[in-house]
N, C-alpha and C positions, 0 to 999 in steps of 0.2 A: 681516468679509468684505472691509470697503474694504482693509483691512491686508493680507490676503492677497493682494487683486486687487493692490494696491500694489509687494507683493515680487516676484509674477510680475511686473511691468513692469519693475520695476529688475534681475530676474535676465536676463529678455529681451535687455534695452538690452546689459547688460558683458557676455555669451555672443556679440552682433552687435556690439560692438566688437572683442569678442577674435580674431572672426571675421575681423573687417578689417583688424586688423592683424598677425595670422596669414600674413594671405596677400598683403602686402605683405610679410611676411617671406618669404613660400616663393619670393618672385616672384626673390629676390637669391638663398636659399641653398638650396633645396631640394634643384633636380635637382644642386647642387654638392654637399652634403651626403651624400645619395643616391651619388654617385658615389665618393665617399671613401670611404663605410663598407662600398660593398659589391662593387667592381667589382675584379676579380682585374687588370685596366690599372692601380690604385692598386697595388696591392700589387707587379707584374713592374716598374714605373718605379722604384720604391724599392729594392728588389734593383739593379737595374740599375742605381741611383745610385751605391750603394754595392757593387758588383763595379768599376766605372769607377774609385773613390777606394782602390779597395786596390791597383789596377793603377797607377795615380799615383805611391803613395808606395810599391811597389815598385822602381819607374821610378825616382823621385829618390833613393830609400835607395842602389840599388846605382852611383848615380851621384854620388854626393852626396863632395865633398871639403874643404867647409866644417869648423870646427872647432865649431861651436853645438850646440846642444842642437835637435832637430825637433820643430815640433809642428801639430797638427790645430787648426782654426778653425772649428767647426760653430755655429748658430744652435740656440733651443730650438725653438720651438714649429712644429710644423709639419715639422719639419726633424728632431730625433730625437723628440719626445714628438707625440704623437696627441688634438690640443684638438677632436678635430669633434663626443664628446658636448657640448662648450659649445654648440657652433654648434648642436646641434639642440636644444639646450634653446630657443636662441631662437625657433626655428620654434613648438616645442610648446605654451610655454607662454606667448606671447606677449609675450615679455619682450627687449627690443633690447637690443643691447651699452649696457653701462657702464663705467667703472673697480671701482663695486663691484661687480658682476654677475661682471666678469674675476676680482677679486682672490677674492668666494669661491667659486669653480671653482679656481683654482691652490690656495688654503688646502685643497681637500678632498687635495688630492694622490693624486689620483689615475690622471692622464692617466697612457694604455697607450704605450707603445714603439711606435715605427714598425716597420716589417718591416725587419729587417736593421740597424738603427740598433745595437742591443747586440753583437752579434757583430762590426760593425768597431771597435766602442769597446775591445772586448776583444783583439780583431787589432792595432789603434795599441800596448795595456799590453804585449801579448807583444813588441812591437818597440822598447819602450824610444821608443815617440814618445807625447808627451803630449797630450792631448785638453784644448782650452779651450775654455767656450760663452762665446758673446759674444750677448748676447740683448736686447731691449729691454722686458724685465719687468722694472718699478722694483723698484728696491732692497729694499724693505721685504717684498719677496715673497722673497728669499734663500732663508731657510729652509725655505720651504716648496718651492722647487725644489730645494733639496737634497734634501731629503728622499722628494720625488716619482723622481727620479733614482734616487737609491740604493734606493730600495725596487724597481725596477725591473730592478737587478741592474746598470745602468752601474758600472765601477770608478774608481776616483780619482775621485771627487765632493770638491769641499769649495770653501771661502772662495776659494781662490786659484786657484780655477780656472773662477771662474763669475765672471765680468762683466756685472752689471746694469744698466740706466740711471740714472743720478742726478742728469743736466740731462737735456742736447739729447737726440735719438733718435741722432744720427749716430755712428756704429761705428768711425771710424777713430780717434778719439783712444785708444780702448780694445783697437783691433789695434795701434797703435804701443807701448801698453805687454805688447804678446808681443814685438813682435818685437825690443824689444830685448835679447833674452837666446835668444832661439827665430829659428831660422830658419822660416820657415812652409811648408809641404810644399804644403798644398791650404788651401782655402774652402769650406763647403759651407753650403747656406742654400735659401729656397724664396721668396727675395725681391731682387732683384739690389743691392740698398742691405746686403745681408751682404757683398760682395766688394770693391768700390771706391766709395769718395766721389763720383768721376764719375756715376755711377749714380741716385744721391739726386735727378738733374734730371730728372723724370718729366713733360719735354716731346720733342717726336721726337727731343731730343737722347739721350736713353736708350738709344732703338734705332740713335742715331749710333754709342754706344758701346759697344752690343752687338755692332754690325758692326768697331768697330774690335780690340777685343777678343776677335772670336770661334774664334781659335785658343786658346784657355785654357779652355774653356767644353768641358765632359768630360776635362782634363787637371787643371789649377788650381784655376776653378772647377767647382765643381757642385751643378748646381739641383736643387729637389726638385719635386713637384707641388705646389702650394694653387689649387684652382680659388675656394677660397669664402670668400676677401680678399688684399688686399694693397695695396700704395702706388700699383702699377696705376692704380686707380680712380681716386685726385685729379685726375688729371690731367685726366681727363673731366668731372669734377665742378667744375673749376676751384676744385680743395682746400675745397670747400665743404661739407663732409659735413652741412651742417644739412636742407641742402634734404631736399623730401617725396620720399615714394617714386616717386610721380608721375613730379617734377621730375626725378629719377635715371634714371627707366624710358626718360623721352622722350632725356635724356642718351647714355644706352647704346643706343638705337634710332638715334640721327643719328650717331653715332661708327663704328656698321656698315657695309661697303662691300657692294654687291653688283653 
């Protein structure tokens, strides 16, 4: 009997752990989650990203008097592939991000296509413009974004056209190795550190640079929607991601204007 009473106290205790930190999770991703997976405003922003990037590189194609080669600049995750069942795996089963938690979610390969993501990758092949991700899934994850991709019907997947991270996170040394052979048409990303290195300073200098740049921003660039992460948050955080949920919540409550 002590053994039983025992078990029910220890299944008690991990079910009101799980609890608590469930809902410190739902408190960051829920109604974000919730909104991605199911509000038709995700799905008309995404169309709409990519109706804007085929109006773009119609625009530079019939304009265009360089001798290069053209090519498209897309980011993976969030951008053409769709990770939000990771994101609600965290909510469900109480499990917060990790690197391996990341890596076996990309290893299942499974993540779905964004809305309209295939059909402009396929619009780029018809036009003889080449499509390259430039993403910050480490290296060692390749194959399995390959494979995730191509199974998903995107065309021209392979080695030399997937740029993974293998130091820093920062993206420009990996677009200078396009553009020296590629003139680049557009950007497209759901993170503004996809577009320019200036960007990467996620103090109000960002939004200096969003203001100085913001004629490129539905031409050049183009953003995508992620309500539920990004590089955003350090800066609130003062790049601290250890702190408690708490500590985040009071964070993101004094960062609020009203």
């Amino acid at each position: 009997m002590q053994k039983i009473l025992l078990s029910l106290v220890l299944a008690s205790i991990f079910i009101v752990g799980c609890k608590q930190k469930e809902k410190k999770n739902e408190d960051q991703l829920l109604m974000a989650v919730a909104w991605y997976q199911n509000s038709g405003e995700m799905q008309a922003l995404y169309h709409q990203a990519f109706n804007c990037a085929r109006y773009s590189v119609d625009n530079f194609k019939a304009n265009y008097t360089g001798d290069k080669k053209l090519a498209v600049i897309v980011d993976i995750d969030e951008t053409v592939l769709d990770n939000s069942p990771f994101e609600a795996g965290v909510i469900k089963t109480c499990t917060p991000y990790s690197s391996e938690t990341w890596d076996a979610w990309v290893n299942q390969k499974r993540a779905e296509a964004v809305p309209g993501a295939i059909d402009f990758a396929k619009y780029l092949n018809e036009k003889d413009i080449e499509l390259f991700f430039i993403s910050n899934r480490k290296v060692h994850l390749l194959e399995s974004t390959i494979e995730n991709l191509k199974s998903k019907g995107f065309p021209v997947v392979d080695k030399d056209h997937i740029l993974l991270r293998t130091e820093g996170s920062g993206k420009e040394p990996r677009r200078a190795v396009v553009k020296k052979d590629y003139d680049i048409v557009l950007l497209m990303g759901d993170n503004l550190s996809d577009f320019l290195s200036v960007f990467e300073n996620r103090t109000n200098q960002a939004k200096e640079a969003v203001e100085k740049y913001k004629m490129e921003f539905g031409k050049r660039f183009i953003v995508l929607p992620n309500p539920m992460y990004g590089e955003w948050e350090g800066h609130i955080y003062n790049e601290n991601y250890k702190l408690t949920r708490k500590e985040k919540n009071d964070l993101l409550k004094n960062s609020l204007r009203d």
